[in-house]
Structure formats: structure tokens, C-alpha cells
C-alpha positions as CSV (number, residue, x, y, z in Angstrom):
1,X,-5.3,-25.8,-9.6
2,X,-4.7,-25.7,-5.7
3,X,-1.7,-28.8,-6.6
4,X,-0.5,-26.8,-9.5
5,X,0.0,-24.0,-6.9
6,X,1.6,-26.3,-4.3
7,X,3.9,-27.6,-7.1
8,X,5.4,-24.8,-8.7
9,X,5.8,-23.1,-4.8
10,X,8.0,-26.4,-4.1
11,X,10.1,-26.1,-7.7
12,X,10.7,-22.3,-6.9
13,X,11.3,-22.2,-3.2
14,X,10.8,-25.2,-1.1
15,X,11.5,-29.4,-1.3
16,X,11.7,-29.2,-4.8
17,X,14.1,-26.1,-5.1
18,X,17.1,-28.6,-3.4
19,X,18.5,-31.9,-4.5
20,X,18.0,-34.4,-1.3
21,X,14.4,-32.4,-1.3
22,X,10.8,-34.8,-2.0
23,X,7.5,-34.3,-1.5
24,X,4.9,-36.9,-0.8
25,X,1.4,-36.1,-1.9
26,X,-1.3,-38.2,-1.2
27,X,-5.2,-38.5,-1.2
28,X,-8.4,-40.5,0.1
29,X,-11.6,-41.4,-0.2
30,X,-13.5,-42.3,2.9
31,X,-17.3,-43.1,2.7
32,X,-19.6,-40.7,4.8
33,X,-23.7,-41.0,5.4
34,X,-24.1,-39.0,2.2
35,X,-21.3,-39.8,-0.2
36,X,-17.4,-39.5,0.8
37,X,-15.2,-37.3,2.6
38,X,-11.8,-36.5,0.1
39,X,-8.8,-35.5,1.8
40,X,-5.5,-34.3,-0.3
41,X,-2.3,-34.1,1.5
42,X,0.6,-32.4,0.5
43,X,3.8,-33.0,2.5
44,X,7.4,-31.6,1.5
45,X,10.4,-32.6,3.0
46,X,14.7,-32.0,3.0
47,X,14.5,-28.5,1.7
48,X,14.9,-24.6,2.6
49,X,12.7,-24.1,5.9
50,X,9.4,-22.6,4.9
51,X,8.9,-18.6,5.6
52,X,5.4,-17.8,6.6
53,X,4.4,-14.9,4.3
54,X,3.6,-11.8,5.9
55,X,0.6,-11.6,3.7
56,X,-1.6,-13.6,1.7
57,X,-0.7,-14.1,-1.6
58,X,-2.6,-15.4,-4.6
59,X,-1.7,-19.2,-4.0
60,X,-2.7,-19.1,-0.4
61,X,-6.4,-17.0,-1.7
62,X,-6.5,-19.8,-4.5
63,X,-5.9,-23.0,-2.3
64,X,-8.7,-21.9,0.5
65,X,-11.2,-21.0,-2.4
66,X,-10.4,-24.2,-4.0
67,X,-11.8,-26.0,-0.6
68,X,-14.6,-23.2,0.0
69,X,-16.3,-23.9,-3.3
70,X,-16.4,-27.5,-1.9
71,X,-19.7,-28.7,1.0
72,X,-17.9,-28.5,4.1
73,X,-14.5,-27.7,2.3
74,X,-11.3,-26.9,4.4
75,X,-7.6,-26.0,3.9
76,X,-4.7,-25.5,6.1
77,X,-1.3,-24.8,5.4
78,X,1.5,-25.3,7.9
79,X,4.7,-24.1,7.5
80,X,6.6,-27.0,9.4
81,X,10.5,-26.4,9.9
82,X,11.2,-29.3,7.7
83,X,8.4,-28.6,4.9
84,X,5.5,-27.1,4.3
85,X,2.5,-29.3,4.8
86,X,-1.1,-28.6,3.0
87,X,-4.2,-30.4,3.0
88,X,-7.5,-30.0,1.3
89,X,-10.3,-31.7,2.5
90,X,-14.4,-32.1,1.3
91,X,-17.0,-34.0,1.5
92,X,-18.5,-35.5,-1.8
93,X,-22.0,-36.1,-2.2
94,X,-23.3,-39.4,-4.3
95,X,-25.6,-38.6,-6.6
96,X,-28.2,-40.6,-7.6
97,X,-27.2,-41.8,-10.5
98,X,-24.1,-43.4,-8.1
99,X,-25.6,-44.2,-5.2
100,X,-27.9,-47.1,-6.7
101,X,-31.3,-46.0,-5.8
């Protein structure tokens, strides 16, 4: 959901809303004590400067509850002057079934 949000933002107003614009989205996995920590990261680049909104709206409410449904689940968004930058991050816990006990 949250990258559906980030997505249609870019078509309609950022990276994605201008030819030279990209985005680069990318995730990992990195093992912890008790499973993994995942990290999604969102970066846009080459369009329309991002505008802070003076409020938040329902994709900002959405992303954050995305991560705080999550064990130790975070967002931030950052509106850099060349893109807007998000990233989601977690920590997964192996079950037992996966964790070869």
C-alpha cells in the first residue's frame, strides 16, 4: 500500500510527473538476534522540487501506519530539493517454523 502511495504521488506530482524524472526504489534484508531488519527505500530524482504539505494528508497517515503496525516499525519522509526520499523500516521476527529449531 505505502509504495502504491509513494507511486501514484510521483506520477501526479513529483519524479514521475517530468520526463528526465526516475525514481530508485530499493529494499533489504539484514539478519538481526531475532529474525531480520527490512528497510524499503524510496528515492526520486530530476523532477518538480517537493512542497512539504502543510498538513498531513491520507498518504503521509497511511505510510506511518503501514510501519507502526510493524515491531519496531519506522517511516520518515524527506522532502529533499531534488526528490522526495521515503523509507520504511521493521524488524521481522523468524518464526519457528523458519528459524530451524
Amino acid at each position: 500500500m505505502a509504495v502504491h502511495e509513494l507511486a501514484t504521488n510521483a506520477l501526479k506530482y513529483g519524479a514521475l510527473s517530468a520526463p528526465e524524472g526516475s525514481v530508485m526504489f530499493r529494499w533489504s534484508a539484514v539478519p538481526c538476534e531475532d529474525g531480520e531488519r527490512i528497510e524499503f527505500l524510496w528515492k526520486e530524482d530530476g523532477g518538480p522540487p517537493p512542497k512539504p504539505p502543510e498538513r498531513d494528508g491520507y498518504g503521509h497517515r497511511m505510510i506511518r501506519s503501514v510501519a507502526a503496525r510493524e515491531i519496531d516499525g519506522e517511516a520518515e519522509i524527506d522532502y529533499q530539493p531534488n526528490g522526495l526520499v521515503c523509507r520504511i523500516a521493521y524488524r521481522r521476527v523468524a518464526s519457528a517454523e523458519n528459524s530451524g529449531s
